[in-house]
N, C-alpha and C positions, 0 to 999 in steps of 0.2 A: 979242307973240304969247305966250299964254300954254295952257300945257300942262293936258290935262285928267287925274287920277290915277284911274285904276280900281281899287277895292280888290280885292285877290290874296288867293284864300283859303287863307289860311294853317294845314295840319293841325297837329291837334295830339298834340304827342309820344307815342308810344305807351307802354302802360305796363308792354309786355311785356320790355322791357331791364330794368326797376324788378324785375319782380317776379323775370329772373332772378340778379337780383344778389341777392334775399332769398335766395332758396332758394340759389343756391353759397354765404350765409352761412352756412345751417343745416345744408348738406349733412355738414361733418366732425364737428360734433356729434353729430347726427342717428345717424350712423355710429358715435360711438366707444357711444353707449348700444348700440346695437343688436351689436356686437359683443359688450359685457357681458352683457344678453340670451340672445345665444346658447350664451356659456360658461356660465350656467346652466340652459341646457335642456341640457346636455351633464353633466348631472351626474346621478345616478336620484333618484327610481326609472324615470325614463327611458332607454331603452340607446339612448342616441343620444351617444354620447362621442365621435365624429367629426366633429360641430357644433365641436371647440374647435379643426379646426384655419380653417376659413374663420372663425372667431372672429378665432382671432392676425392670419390675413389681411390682416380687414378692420381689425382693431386698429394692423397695419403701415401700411395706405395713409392710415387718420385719421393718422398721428402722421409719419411719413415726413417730411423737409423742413423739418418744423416746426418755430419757437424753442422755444427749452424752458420759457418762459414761458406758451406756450399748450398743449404738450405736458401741462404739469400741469393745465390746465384740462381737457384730452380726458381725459386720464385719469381724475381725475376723477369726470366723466361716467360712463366704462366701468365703471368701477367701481362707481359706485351701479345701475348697469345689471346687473351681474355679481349684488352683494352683497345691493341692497335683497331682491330675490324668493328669493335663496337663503337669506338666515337671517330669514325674514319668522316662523317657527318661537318664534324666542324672544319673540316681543310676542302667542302662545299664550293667554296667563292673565294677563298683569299690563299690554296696553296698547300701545300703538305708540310709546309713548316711549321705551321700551329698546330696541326694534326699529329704532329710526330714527337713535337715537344709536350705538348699537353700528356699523350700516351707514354712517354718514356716518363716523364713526373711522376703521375699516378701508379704508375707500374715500381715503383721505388715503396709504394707503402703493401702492394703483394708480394716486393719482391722481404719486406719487413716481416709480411703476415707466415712468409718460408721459413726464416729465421726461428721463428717463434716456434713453428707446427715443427719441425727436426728437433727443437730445442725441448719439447714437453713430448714427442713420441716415443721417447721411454721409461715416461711413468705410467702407472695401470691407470685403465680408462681413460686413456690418451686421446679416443675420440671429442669428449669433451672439453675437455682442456685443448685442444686443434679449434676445435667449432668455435670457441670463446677467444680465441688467438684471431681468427678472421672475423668476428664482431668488432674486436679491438682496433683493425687494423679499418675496417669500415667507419668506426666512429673516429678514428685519427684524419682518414680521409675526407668526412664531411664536416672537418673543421679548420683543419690547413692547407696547402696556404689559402691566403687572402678569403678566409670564411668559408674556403672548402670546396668540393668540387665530388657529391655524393653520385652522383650519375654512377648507375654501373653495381650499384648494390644487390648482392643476392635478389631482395624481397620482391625489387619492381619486376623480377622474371618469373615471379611466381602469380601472376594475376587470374591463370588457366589452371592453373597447379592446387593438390589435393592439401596441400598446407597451408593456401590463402585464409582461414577461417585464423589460423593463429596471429595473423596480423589487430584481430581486436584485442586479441590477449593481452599481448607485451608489445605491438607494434611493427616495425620493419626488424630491428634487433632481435626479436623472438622471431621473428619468420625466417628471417637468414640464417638463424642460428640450427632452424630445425632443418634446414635442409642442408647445412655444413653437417650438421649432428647425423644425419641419418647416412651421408653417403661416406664419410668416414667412416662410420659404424659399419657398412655393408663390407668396404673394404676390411674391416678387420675380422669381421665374420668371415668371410672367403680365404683370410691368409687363417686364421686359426686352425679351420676348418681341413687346408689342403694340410698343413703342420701337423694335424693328429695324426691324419690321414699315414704321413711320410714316415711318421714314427711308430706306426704302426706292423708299418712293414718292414723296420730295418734288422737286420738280422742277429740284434745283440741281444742275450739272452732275458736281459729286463728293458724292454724299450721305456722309455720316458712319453708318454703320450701330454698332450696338452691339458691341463685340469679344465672342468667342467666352467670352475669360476671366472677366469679369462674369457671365454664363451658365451656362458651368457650377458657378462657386464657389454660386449660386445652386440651381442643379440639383442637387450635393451637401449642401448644406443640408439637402432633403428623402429623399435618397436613403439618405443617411448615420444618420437615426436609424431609418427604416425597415430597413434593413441590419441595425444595429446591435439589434434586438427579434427577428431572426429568428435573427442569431446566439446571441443569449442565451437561445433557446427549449431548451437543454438545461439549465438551470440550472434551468427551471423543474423540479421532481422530485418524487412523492408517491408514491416508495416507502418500506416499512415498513424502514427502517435499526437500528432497536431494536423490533422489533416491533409490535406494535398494543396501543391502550389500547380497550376499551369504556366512553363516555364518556354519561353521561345530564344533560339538562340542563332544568332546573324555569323553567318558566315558570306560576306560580302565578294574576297578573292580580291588579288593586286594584280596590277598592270602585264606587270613579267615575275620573273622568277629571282632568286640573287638580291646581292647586299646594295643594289641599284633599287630594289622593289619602291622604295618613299619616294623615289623621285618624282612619282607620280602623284603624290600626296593628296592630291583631290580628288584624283581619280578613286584613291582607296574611300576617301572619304563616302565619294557620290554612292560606292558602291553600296555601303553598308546603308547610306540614308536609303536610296531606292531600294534596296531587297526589306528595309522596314517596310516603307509607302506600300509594294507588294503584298507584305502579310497583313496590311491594314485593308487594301482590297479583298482579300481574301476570305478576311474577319469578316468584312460587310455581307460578303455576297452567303457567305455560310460554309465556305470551301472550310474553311480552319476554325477552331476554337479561339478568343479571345484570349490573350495571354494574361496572368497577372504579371508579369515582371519581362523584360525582356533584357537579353546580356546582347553586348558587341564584344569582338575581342579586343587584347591589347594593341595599341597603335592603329588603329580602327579609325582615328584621327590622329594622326601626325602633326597637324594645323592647329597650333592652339588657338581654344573657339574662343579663350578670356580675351586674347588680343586682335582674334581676326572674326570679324562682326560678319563677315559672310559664312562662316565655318560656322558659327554660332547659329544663325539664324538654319543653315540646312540641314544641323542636330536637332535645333528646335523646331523646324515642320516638323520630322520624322517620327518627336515624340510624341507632339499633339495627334499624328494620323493614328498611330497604335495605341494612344490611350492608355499607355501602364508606363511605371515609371522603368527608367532605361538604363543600363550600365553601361558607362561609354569609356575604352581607350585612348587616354590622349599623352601627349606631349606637352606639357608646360615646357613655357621658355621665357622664365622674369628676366628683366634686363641686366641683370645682376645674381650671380654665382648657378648654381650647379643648374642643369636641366633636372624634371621631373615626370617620372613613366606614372602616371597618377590615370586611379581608375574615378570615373566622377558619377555619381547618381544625380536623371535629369528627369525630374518632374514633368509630366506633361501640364503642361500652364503657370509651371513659377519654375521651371530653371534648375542651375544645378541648386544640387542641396547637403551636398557631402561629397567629399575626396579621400581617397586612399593613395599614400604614396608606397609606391612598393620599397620592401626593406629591405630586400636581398637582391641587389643592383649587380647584376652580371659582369664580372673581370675578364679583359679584353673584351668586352660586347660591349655594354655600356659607360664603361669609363677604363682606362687605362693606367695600371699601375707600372708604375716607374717607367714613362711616357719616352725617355729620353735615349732609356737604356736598349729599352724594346725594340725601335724603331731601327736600331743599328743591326736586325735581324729582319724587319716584317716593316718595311712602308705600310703597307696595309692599316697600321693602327691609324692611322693620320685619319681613317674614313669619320674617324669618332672623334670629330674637331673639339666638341664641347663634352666634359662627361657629366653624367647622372649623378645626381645625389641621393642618398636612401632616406625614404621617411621611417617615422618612428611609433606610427599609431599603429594599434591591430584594426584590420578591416572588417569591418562587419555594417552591413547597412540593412536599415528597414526598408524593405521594398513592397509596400503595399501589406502590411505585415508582416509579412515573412523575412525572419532574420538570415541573410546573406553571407559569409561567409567570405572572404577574398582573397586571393594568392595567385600573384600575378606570374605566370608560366614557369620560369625558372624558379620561383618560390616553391612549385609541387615539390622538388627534390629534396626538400627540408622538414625536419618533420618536426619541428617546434613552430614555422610558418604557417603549415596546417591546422596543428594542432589548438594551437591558442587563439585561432579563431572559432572554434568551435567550444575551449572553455568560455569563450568571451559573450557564448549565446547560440550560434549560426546554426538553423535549420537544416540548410542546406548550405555548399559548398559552391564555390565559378572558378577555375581555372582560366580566367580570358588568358591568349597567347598570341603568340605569331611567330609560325617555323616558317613563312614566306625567304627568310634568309637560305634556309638549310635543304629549299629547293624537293624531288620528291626522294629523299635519301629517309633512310630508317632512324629517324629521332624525331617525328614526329609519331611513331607508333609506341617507342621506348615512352614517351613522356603521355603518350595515354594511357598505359599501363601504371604510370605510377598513380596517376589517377583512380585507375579502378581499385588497385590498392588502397587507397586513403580512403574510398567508400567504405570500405569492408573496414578501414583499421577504427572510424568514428560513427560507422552508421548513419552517414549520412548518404543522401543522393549529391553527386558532383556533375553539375555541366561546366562543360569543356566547349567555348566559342573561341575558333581560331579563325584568323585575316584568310586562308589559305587552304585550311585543312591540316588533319581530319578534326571535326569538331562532331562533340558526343553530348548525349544525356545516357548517366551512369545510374543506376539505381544501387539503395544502400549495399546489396548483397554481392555488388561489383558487374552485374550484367549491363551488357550495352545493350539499351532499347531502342537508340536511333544513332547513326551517325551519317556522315559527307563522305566525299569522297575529295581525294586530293584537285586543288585547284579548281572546283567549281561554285561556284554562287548557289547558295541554299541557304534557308531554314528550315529546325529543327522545333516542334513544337512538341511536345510530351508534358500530362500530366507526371506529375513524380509522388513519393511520400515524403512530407516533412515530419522530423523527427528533433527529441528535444534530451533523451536519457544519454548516457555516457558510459561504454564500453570501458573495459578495465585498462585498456591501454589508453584509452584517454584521459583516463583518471590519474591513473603510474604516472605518465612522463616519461622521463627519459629514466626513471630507477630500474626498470628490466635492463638498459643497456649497462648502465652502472654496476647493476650486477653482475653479468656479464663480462665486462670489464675486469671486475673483482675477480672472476674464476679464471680466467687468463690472468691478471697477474700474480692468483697461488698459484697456477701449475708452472708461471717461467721463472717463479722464485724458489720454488721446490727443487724444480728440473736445477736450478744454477745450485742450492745449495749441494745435492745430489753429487754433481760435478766437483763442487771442491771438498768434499769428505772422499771422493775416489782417488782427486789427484794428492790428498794428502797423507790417503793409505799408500799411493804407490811412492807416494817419498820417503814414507818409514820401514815399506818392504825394502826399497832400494838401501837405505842405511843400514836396515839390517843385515842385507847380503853381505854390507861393505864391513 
């Protein structure tokens, strides 16, 4: 007897399991860019600096769980998420090679800050030890390489934001910390939360719900820096403690736009002398207030005035028509070794009478390290035939009494640059600049921001004169009460408060970040010892099997 076989139609596999095992590939990737993303639309000239904390959030649930091996890889990620569109600025005029290498560098120390945040997110209160993991990774960044390259730090996106007050506290490291601290905390609150929730409902006769304690250490996380910014809302202060200085500040404009802008060098010069001659007419007629002090920004004279007796002489009308003495951007060029970005105070009727050389001399901008090796990447360095030398004085000058304060553009990013000019005395704060290279791309509003920060973090008032724009007067509490507009010729005249007391973050120093430091490195020495007591119970269960 034999059987007959009917063929059974057999479906076939479907492909919707395939495609979602693609996508939970792509998902934590996907997510660590987009939280990068978001921390830079949290930056201005956007006043959206409450995107950075569902940033850390989402930055927490990518990296949460994870080895630290793929931690660096999220990171990573976030990071060219963060950095590519935030300094896309400096590939302006010379290219996307600088642009891409600078952002792929920096993007190595969040892809570090990953490593570390997988590596302590599962110890208890893992938000903090996270938060202190990305201070760490911030203060490694504004020191290596070649002296650092701080741009980009949480604090300067907070200058609109409800945790600016904690910048007098502890400084930029306590501000960044409380806004990693809080959105990590949010994130953890949320997964808790949905976690009780799920165990709540499962159908096993003693569910395991999530304890109270996890919760609230979680729920303090975010309550705790928010607390701690409304406390410190009396430090914020912009009363006149030594009176008031009347402050004018030159924004002249160059020729054209780009890293061509000096070619015109006299032209920038003529500008700034006649937009002074201007406000001296103006003085006369009653249009404006008599300044005491007057700023130009940096490169404001390209020409040095010590060797070119016409540059000198059309500095020196300018000072005698305004009558207050005048900080003037110039270019030294001795016949011999480095050039010098030096700020010089010019007395009306004797001359200069003090120099500042800036100390913190921009890599690839103004001098070029390892010149040789570069170049076989980027002609473009070649534009920078001679480089700069750093001086080594703190700036601070008396300008009609009022103690001055200096930090020449790139210097704002630093906050020992700031900072010790104002242990050193400084009333008030100058920013002279020049983003005439970086054209009207967004780092000229990033680097007023870190300005109004520095108000709020020393209480001091900060003007900002740039060749170009935007040039501001900041008052101590970080409001702008006057600024320019990109590319137009103006002054900016504003009484300000002078101030002489010292916020606790000016006192500290750098010890909030140090500490800071310290609780990042107990949570990745815990997390590591953690690690090898597990891998060395599983060696002794496995012996024991055996």
């Amino acid at each position: 007897m034999s059987a007959t076989m009917t063929p059974v139609d057999v479906p076939e596999p479907s492909a919707a399991p395939e495609r979602g095992r693609v996508l939970r590939r792509f998902l934590r990737p996907g997510a660590a860019v987009l939280s990068g993303l978001l921390l830079f639309l949290s930056f201005p000239p956007r006043p959206l600096w409450w995107l950075a904390l569902p940033a850390f959030g989402l930055l927490g649930w990518t990296l949460r769980g994870r080895r630290p091996r793929a931690g660096f890889g999220l990171g990573y990620l976030a990071g060219l998420g963060f950095l590519l569109p935030l300094l896309v600025w400096t590939g302006e005029e010379v290219g996307p090679g600088p642009w891409l290498a600078l952002a792929a560098v920096e993007a190595l120390f969040v892809a570090a800050v990953g490593l570390g945040v997988a590596a302590v997110s599962r110890l208890p209160a893992w938000p903090v030890f996270a938060a202190a993991v990305w201070i760490l990774g911030e203060a490694a960044r504004a020191r290596v390489p070649f002296g650092g390259f701080p741009w980009g730090k949480i604090a300067f996106g907070q200058a609109d934001g409800v945790f600016l007050p904690l910048a007098a506290v502890g400084g930029t490291p306590v501000l960044g910390f409380a806004v990693a601290l809080c959105g990590f905390g949010l994130y953890e609150v949320l997964r808790l939360v949905l976690e009780r929730r799920r165990s709540g409902t499962r159908p096993e006769p003693e569910p395991a719900p999530v304890g109270r304690g996890p919760l609230l250490a979680a729920a303090l996380a975010v309550l705790v820096p928010v607390t701690g910014a409304l406390a410190a809302l009396p430090l914020v202060d912009d009363s006149a403690e030594d009176g008031t200085a009347t402050v004018a500040a030159v924004q002249g404009n160059v020729p054209r736009l780009g890293l061509d802008f000096n070619s015109q060098r006299r032209a920038v010069l003529d500008n700034h002398a006649n937009r002074t001659k201007e406000l001296a007419a103006d003085v006369k007629a009653g249009r404006k207030p008599q300044p005491d002090l007057v700023l130009w920004p940096e490169n404001s004279s390209d020409i040095d005035p010590y060797a070119n007796p016409d540059a000198y002489e059309v500095i020196d009308q300018a000072v005698r028509a305004i009558g207050a003495p005048t900080v003037i951007g110039a270019v030294i060029a001795p016949e011999t070794g480095k050039l010098r970005n030096t700020l010089i105070q010019w007395n009306p009727g004797r001359g200069p009478v003090a120099e500042y050389d800036k100390r913190h001399v921009q890599p690839f901008g103004e001098y070029i390290p390892m010149r040789s090796f570069v170049r076989l990447f980027n002609s473009n360095v070649d534009r920078v035939r001679r480089d700069f030398g750093p001086g080594t004085k703190v700036g601070v000058f008396d300008l009609a009494g009022t103690k001055v304060g200096l930090a020449t553009c790139y210097e704002a990013a630093f906050d020992w640059a700031v900072r010790d000019t104002v242990t050193h005395g400084a009333q008030l704060i100058t920013v002279p600049s020049n983003n005439a290279t970086f054209g009207r791309s967004e780092m000229t509003y990033q680097q007023l921001a870190m300005s109004r920060v520095r108000a709020v973090e020393h209480s001091r008032s900060v003007v900002v004169p740039v060749t170009s724009g935007v040039s501001a007067i900041i008052r101590p509490d970080g409001e702008i009460v006057a600024q320019t507009k990109l590319f137009t010729p103006d002054v900016l005249v504003e009484k300000v408060p002078l101030r002489s007391s010292l916020t606790p973050a000016t006192r500290m120093g750098t010890l909030p970040e140090a500490l800071l430091v310290a609780v990042a490195a107990a949570g990745l020495g815990w997390s590591a010892a953690r690690s090898v007591r597990a891998r060395r119970a599983r060696k002794a269960a496995a012996g024991a099997d055996a």
